[in-house]
C-alpha positions as CSV (number, residue, x, y, z in Angstrom):
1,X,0.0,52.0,15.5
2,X,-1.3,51.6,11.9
3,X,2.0,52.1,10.2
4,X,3.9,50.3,12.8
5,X,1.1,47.2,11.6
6,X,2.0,47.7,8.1
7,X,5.5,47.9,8.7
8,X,5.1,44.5,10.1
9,X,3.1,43.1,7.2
10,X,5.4,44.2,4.3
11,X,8.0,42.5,6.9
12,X,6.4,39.8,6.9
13,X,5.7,39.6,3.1
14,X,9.3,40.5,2.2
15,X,10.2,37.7,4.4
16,X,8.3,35.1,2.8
17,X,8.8,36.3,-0.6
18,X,12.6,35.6,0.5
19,X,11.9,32.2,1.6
20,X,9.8,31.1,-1.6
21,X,12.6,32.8,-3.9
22,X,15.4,30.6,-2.2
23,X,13.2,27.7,-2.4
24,X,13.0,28.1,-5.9
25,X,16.5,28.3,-6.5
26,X,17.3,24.5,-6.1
27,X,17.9,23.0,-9.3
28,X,15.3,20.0,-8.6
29,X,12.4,22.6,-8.1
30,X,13.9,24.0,-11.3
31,X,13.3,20.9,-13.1
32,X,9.9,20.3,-11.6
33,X,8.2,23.3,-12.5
34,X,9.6,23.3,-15.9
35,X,8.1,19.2,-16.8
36,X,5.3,20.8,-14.9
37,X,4.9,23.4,-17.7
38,X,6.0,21.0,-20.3
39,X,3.2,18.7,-19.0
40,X,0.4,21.5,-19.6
41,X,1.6,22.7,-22.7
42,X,1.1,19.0,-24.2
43,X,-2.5,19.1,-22.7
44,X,-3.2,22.7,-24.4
45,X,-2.0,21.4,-27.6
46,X,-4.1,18.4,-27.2
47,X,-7.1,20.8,-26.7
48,X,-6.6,22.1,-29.7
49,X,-6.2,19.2,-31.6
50,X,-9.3,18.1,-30.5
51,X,-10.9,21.5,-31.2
52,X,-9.7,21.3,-34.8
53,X,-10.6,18.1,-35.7
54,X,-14.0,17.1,-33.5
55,X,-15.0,21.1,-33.8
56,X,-17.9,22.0,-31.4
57,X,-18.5,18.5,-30.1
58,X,-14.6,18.0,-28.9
59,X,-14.6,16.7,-25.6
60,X,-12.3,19.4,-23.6
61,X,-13.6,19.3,-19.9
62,X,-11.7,16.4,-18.7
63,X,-8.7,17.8,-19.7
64,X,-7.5,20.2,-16.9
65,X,-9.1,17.4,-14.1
66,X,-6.2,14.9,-15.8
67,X,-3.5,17.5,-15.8
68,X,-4.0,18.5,-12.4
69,X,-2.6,15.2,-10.4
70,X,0.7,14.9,-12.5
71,X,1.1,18.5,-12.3
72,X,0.5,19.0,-8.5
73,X,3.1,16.4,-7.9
74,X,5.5,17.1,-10.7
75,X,6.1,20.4,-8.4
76,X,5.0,19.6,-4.7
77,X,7.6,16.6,-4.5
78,X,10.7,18.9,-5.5
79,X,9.3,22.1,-3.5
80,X,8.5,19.0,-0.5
81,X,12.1,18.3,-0.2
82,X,13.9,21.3,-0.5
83,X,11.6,22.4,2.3
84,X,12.4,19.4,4.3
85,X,15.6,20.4,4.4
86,X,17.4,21.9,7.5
87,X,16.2,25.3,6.3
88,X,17.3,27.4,9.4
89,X,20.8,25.9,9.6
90,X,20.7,26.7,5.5
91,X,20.2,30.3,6.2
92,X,22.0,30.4,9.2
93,X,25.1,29.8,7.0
94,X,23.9,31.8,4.2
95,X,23.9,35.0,6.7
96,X,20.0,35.2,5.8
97,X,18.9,34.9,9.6
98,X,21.6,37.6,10.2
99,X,19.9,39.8,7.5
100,X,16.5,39.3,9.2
101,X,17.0,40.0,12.7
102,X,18.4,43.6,11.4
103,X,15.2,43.7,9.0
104,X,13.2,43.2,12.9
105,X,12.0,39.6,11.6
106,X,13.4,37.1,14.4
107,X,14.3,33.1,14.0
108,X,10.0,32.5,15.1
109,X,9.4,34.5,12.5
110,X,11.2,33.5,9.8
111,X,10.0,29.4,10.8
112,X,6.6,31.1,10.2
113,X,7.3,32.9,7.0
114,X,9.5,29.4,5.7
115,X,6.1,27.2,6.1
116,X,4.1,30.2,4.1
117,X,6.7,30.1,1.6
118,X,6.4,26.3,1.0
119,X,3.2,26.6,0.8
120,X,2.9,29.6,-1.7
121,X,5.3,28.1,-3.5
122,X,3.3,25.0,-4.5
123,X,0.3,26.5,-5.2
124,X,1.3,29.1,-7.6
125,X,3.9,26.7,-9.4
126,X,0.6,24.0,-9.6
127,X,-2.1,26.5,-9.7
128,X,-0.9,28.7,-12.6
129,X,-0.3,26.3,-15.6
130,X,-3.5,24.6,-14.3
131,X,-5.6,27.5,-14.5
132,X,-4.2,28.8,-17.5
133,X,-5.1,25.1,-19.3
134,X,-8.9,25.4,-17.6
135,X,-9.3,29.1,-19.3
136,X,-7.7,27.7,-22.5
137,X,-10.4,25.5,-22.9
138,X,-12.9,27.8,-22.1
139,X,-11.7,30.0,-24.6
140,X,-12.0,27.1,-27.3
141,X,-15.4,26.5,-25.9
142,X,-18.7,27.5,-28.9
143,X,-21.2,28.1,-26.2
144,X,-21.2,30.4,-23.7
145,X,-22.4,27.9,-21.2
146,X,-19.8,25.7,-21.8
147,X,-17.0,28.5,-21.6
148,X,-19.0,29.4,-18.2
149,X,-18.6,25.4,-17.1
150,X,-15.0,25.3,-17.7
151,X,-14.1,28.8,-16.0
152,X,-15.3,27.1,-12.7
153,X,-13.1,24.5,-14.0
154,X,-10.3,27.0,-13.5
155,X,-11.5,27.9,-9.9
156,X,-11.5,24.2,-8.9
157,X,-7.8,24.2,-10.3
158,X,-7.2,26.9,-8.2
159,X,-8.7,25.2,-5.5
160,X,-7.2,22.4,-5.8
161,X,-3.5,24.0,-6.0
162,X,-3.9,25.2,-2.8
163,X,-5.4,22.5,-1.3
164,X,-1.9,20.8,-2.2
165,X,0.2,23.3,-1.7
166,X,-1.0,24.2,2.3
167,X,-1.5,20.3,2.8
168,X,2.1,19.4,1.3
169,X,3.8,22.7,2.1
170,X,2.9,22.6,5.7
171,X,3.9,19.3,6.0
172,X,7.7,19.5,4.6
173,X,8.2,22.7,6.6
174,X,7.1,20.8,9.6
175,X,9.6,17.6,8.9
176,X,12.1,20.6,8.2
177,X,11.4,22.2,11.6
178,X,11.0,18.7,13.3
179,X,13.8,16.6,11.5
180,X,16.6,18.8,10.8
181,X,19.4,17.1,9.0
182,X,16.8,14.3,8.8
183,X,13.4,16.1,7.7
184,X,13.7,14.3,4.3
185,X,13.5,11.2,5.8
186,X,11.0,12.2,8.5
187,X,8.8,13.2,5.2
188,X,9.6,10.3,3.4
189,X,8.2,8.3,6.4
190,X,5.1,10.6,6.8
191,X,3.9,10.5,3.2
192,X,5.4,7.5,1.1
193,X,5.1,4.9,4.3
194,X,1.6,5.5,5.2
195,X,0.7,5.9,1.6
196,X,2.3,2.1,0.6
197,X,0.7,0.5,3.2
198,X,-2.8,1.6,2.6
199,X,-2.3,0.9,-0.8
200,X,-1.4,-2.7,-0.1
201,X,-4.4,-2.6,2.2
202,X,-6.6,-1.5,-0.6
203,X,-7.0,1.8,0.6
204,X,-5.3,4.2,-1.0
205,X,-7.7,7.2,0.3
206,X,-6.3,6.6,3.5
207,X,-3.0,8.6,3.1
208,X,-2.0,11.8,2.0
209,X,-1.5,11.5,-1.8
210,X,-4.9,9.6,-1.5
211,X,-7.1,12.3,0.4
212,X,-5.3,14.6,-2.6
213,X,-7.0,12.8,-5.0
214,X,-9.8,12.3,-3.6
215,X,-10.3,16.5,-3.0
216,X,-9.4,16.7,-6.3
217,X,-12.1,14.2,-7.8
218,X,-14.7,16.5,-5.7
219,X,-13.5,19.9,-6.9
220,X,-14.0,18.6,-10.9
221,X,-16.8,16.3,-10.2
222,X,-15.0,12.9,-10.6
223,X,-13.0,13.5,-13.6
């Protein structure tokens, strides 16, 4: 029984690996995670700009708490729709389901390992360049307090990416599941509608992108 439970794990793994590995082939994810990058690497220089010229008083902590909502979205909206997508009929023409019944994963399991997948995928494309900006700053940092204040900054990051990435992730695989050919759309109308019209209601919180903000505000203190 043990290795047969193992066996089933390292299925299950290699599954979802799979998923998250076609997910990022789409060329919009592509694109995302790269201006996601590009979007960091402008914030680490700026940290070290400051660094240079302000030297020990340079004001770093904000920095990884205003990176973290273009970032989370610069990747969640790409990762969002290809998820959205009619993934089973997608891999049901790309022979993939084919190649996991023989592996022992079934169609329930590979809708199981597709939601993990969206979700994973998120949070590692938002979480690392976040994190990496949070310890960058703590490595500029001239007291070891400081350094220890923005470390935690990097565990809110973390926090934060996953936050996004099983709220979002979940989400799109659901339209997916739900929507088919039309899970974009069904996504489109569960985010972006509700979203708009609490905004024009003056309550922004009240919608997806707005509790995201919101959890994110929390996690670095209202930065």
């Amino acid at each position: 029984m043990p290795s047969t439970s193992k066996a089933g794990l390292l299925r299950a793994r290699a599954s979802v690996a799979l998923c998250r590995a076609r997910l990022a082939e789409r060329g919009i994810v592509r694109a995302g995670t790269a201006l996601a990058v590009l979007t960091v690497a402008g914030f680490a220089v700026a940290a070290i700009v400051l660094r240079v010229t302000d030297g020990a008083e340079a004001q770093l902590d904000a920095l990884t708490a205003g990176a973290a909502r273009p970032v989370a979205w610069l990747v969640a909206v790409p990762l969002a729709l290809a998820a959205a997508e009619d993934r089973a009929a997608i891999d049901r023409r790309d022979g993939v389901e084919a190649l996991a019944a023989v592996r022992g994963v079934w169609p329930a399991g590979l809708e199981s390992a597709r939601a993990l997948a969206a979700m994973t995928a998120i949070a590692r494309a938002a979480g690392a360049p976040l994190v990496a900006l949070a310890l960058l700053t703590a490595a500029l940092a001239d007291r070891g307090a400081v350094a220890l204040h923005r470390v935690a900054g990097a565990a809110g990051a973390l926090c934060f990416a996953v936050v996004v990435g099983v709220t979002v992730g979940g989400i799109a695989a659901a339209c997916g599941r739900m929507g088919r050919a039309r899970g974009r759309w069904l996504l489109a109308a569960v985010v972006v509608g509700p979203w708009a019209l609490a905004d024009l209601a003056g309550h922004g919180g009240w919608s997806i992108p707005g509790a995201l903000d919101a959890v994110r505000l929390f996690l670095f203190g209202g930065a």
